[in-house]
C-alpha positions as CSV (number, residue, x, y, z in Angstrom):
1,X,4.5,-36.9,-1.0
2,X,8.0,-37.4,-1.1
3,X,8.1,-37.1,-4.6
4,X,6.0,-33.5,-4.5
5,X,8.9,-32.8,-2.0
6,X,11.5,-32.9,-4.1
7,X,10.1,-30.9,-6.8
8,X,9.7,-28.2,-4.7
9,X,12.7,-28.1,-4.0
10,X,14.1,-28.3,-7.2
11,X,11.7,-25.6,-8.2
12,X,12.9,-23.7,-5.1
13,X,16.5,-24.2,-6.5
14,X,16.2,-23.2,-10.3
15,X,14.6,-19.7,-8.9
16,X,17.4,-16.5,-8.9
17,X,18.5,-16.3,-5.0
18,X,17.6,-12.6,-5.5
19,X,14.2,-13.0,-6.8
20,X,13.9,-15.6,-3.9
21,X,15.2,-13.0,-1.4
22,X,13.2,-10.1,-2.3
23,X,9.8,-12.3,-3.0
24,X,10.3,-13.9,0.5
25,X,10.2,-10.6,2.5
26,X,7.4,-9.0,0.3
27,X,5.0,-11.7,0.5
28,X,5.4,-11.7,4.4
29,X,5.2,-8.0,4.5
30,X,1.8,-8.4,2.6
31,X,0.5,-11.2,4.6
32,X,0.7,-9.0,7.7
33,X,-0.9,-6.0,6.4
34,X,-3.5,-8.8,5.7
35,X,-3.5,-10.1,9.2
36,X,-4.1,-6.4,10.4
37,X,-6.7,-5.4,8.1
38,X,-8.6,-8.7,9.8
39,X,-7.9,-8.2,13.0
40,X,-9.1,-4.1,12.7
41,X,-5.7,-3.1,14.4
42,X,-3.0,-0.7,13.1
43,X,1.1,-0.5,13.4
44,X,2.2,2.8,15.7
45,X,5.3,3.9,17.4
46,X,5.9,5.1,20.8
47,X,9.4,7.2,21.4
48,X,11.6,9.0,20.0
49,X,15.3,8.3,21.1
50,X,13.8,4.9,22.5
51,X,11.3,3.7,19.5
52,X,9.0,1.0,20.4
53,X,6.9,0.2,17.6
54,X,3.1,-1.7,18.8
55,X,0.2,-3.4,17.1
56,X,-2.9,-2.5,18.5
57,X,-6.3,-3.4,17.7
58,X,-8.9,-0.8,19.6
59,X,-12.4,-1.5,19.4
60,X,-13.3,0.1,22.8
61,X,-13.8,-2.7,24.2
62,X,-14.7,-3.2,28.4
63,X,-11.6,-5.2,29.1
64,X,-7.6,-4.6,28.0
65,X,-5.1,-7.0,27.2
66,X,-1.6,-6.3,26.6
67,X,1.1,-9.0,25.1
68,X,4.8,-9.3,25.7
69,X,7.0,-11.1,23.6
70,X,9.9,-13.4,24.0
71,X,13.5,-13.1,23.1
72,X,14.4,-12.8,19.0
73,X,10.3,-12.6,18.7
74,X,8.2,-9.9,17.5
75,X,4.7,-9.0,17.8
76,X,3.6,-10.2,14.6
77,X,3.7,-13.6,15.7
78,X,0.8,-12.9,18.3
79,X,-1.6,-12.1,15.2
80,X,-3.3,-15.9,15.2
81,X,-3.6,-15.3,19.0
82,X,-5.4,-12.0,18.7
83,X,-7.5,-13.4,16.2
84,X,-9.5,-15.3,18.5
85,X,-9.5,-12.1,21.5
86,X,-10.4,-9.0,19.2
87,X,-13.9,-9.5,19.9
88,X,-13.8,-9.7,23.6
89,X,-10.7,-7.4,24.1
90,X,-8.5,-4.7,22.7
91,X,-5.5,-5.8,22.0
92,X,-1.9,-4.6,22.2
93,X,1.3,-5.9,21.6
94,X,4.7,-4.0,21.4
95,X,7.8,-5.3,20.0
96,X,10.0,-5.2,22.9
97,X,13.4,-3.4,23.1
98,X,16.2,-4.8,20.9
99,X,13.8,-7.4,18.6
100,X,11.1,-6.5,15.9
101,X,11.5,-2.8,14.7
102,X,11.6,-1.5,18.0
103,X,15.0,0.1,19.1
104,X,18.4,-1.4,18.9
105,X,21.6,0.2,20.6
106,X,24.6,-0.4,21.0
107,X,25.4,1.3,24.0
108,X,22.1,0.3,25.8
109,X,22.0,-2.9,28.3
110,X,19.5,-4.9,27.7
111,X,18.8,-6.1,31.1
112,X,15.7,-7.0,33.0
113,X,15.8,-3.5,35.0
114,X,16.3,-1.3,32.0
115,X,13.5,-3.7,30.6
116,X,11.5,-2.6,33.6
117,X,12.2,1.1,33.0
118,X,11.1,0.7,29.1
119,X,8.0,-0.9,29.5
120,X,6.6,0.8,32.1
121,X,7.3,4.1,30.1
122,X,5.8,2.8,27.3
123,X,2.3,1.9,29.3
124,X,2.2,5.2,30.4
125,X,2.5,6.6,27.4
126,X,-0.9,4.9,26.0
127,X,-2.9,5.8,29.5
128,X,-4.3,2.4,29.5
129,X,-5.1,1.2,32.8
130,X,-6.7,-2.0,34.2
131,X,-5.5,-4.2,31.4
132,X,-5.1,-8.3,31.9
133,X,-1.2,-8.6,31.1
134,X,0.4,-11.4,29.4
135,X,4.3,-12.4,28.9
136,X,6.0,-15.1,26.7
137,X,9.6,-15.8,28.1
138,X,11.2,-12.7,28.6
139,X,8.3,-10.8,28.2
140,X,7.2,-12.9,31.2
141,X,10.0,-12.5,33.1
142,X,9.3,-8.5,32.1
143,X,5.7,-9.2,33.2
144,X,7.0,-10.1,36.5
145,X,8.5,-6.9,37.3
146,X,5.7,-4.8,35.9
147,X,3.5,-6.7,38.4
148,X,5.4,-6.1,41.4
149,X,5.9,-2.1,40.5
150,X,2.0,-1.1,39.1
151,X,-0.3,-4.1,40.0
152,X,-2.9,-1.1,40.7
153,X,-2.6,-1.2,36.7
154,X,-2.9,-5.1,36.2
155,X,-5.9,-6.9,36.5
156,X,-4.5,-10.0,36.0
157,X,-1.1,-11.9,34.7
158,X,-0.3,-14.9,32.8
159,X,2.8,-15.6,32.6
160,X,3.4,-18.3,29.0
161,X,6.8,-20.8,29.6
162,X,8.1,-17.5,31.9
163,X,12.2,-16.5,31.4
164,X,14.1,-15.1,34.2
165,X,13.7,-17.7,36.8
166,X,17.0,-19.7,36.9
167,X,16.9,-23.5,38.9
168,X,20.0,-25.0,39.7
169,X,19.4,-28.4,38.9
170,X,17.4,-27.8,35.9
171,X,18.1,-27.9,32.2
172,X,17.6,-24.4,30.4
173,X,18.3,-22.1,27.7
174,X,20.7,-20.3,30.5
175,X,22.8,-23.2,31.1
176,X,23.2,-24.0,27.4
177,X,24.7,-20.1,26.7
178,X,26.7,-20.5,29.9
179,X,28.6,-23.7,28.9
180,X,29.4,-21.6,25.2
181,X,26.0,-23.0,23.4
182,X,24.0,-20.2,21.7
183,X,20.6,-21.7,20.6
184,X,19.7,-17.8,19.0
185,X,23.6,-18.0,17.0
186,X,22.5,-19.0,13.6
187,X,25.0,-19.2,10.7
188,X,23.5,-21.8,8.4
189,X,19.7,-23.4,7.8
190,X,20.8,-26.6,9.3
191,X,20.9,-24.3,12.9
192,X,17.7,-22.4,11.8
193,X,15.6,-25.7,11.4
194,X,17.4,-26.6,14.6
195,X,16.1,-23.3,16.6
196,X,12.5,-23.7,14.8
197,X,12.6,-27.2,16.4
198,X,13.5,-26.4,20.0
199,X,11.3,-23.7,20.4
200,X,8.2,-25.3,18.8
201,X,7.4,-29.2,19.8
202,X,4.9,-28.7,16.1
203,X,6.7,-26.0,14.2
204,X,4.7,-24.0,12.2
205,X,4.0,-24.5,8.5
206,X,5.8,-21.5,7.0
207,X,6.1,-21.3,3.0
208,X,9.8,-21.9,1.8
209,X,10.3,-18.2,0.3
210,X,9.3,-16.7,3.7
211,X,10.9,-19.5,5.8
212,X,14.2,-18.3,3.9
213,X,13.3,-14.8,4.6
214,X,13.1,-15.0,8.2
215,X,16.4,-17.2,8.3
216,X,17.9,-14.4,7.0
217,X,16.8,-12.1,9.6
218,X,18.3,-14.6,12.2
219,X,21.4,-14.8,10.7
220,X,21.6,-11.1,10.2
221,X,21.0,-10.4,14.3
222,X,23.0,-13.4,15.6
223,X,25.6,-11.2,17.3
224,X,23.1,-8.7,18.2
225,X,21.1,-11.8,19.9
226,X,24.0,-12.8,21.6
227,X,24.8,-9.4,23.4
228,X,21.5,-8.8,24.7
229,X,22.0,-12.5,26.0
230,X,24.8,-11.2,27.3
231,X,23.2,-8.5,29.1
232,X,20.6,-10.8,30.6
233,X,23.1,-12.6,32.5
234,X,25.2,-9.3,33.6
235,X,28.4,-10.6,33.8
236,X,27.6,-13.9,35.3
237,X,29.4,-16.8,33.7
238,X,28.5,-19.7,35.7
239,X,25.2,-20.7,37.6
240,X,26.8,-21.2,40.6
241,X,28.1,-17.6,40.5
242,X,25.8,-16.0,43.6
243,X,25.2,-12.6,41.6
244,X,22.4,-14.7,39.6
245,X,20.4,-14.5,42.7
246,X,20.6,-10.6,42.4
247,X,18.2,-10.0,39.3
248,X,16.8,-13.5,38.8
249,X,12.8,-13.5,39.2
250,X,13.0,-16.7,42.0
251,X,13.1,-14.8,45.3
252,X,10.6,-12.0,43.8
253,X,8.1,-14.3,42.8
254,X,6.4,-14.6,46.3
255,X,5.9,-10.5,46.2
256,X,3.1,-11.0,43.2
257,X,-0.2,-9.8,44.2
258,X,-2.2,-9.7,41.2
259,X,-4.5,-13.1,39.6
260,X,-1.8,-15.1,38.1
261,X,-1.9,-18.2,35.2
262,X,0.5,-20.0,34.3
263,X,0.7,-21.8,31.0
264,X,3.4,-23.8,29.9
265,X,3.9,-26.4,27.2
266,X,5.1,-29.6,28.6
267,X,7.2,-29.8,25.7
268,X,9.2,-26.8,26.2
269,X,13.1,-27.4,26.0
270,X,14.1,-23.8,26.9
271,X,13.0,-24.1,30.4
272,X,11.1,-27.9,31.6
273,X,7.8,-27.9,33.5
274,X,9.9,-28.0,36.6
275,X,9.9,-24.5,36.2
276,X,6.4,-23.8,35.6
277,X,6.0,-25.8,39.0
278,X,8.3,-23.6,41.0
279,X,6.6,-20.6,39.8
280,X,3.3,-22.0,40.8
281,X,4.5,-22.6,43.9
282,X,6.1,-19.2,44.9
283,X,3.2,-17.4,43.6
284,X,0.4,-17.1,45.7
285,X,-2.9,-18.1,44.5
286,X,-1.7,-18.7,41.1
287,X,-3.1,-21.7,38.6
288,X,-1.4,-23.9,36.4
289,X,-1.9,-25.5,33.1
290,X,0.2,-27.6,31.4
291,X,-0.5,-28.0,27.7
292,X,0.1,-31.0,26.5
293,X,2.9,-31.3,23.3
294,X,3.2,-27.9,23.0
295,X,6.6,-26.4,23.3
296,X,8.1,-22.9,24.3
297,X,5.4,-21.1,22.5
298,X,2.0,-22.3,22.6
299,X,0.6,-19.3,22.1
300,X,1.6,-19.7,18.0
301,X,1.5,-23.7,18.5
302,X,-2.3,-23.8,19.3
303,X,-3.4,-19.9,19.1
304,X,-6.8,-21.3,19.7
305,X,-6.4,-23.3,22.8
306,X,-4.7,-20.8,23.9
307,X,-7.0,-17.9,23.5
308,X,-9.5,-19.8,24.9
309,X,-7.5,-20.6,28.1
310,X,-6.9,-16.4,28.6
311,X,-10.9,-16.3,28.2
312,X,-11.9,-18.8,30.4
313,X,-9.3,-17.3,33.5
314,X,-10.2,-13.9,32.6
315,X,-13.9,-14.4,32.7
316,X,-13.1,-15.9,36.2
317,X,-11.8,-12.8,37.4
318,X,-14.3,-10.8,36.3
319,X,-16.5,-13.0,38.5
């Protein structure tokens, strides 16, 4: 194995950085026209000052489920996911403001609020109503809010390893950027492999063109990443700075009305089960599971698992 190792990378190395460049990003681009063409869904755009480009796979189905990604992540990722829910739901997905080919500007802020604002616009837009939504970090924490301003919309919420919460005492992603450590500032592979590592307890098998390819990306967006960071924390530079209380999720949590899961891998490094049990606690009714080795994104860790765990606490609702 070892030996097979190295030849691939000598192979990988005697191939024209160009050539390696160029193949990397086409044979992604072609694997996810693939990965629509299964799932029966197409690419559209929403917007025209604010573009928010969305997959959606429409069957006319009875029940609605709309995806939220996290931070740096793009919709594409939920493809293995939607694979296993096509065929009891249609499906949407957005790239959310600032990541993916949805919009990026300068003079926006990319704050939860403005988040808020975006979102809410954009479900408008597609009339769907009564839909089961579901948020991965800060499309969690953006979950939140849409639950607490149209839960006449929302049939239920899961909220998957949920940003926007902020404890104290706890280790997070927050406290790392805070004390001048930017897990999404990636200048060299050695950091990329890092980041691939943190956010994934099993990182995913990605072919070494396209693994280069979407290094490349990050690199390309590292200062972009850090000033929507940035804009996360408005302003705040240290957690005990009393304006984090001011557009954290903790105190709103308790408002939530709707049927809420909560998954989280017990794994994840961004933000420790600790967190998980603080939202389970503040939110009324809610369940928890805990996945076991699964990091900050389960959802592309075990797609399976955890398709079958938005099934299972669906169908109970339905009941």
């Amino acid at each position: 194995m070892k030996l097979a190792q190295t030849l691939r990378e000598e192979i990988v190395r005697s191939i024209p950085a160009h050539w390696k460049e160029n193949f990397g990003e086409d044979f992604y681009e072609q694997y996810l026209k693939l990965r629509l063409k299964f799932l029966k869904a197409r690419v559209e755009w929403y917007g025209a000052e604010h573009k928010i480009e969305y997959m959606i796979a429409e069957q006319g189905r009875a029940e609605r489920l709309i995806f939220l990604p996290g931070f740096a992540d793009t919709k594409e990722n939920f493809y293995n996911s939607a694979q296993f829910l096509v065929n009891e739901f249609d499906v949407m997905v957005p790239d959310l403001p600032g990541f993916g080919r949805s919009f990026k500007r300068k003079g926006e802020t990319y704050n939860l609020s403005n988040y808020k604002k975006w979102m809410v616009e954009f479900i408008e837009s597609t009339g769907w109503t009564d839909f089961h939504l579901v948020g991965n970090s800060l499309g969690g924490a953006v979950a939140v809010d849409l639950a607490l301003v149209m839960p006449e919309k929302i049939k239920s919420l899961t909220l998957v390893d949920c940003a926007g919460v902020v404890l104290r005492d706890q280790p997070s992603i927050y406290r790392e950027f805070l004390e001048g450590r930017n897990i999404f500032s990636i200048h060299s592979e050695l950091q990329f492999d890092y980041f691939l590592n943190r956010v994934f307890h099993t990182p995913p098998v990605i072919p070494p063109f396209v693994w280069n390819h979407l290094y490349r990306e990050f690199q390309k967006h590292s200062k972009w990443h850090n000033k929507v960071l940035s804009d996360l924390l408005e302003g705040v530079s240290t957690l005990d700075d009393p304006r984090l209380d001011e557009f954290t999720l903790n105190h709103r949590l308790k408002h939530i009305a709707v049927p809420t899961m909560i998954v989280w891998g017990d794994e994840d490094t961004f933000f420790p089960p600790a967190t998980a049990d603080f939202i389970h606690s503040q939110i009324p009714g809610s369940v928890l599971y805990l996945l076991a080795d699964r990091g900050h994104g389960p959802q592309v860790e075990a797609p399976l698992q955890f398709a079958q765990l938005i099934k299972k606490f669906m169908r109970r609702q339905l009941r």
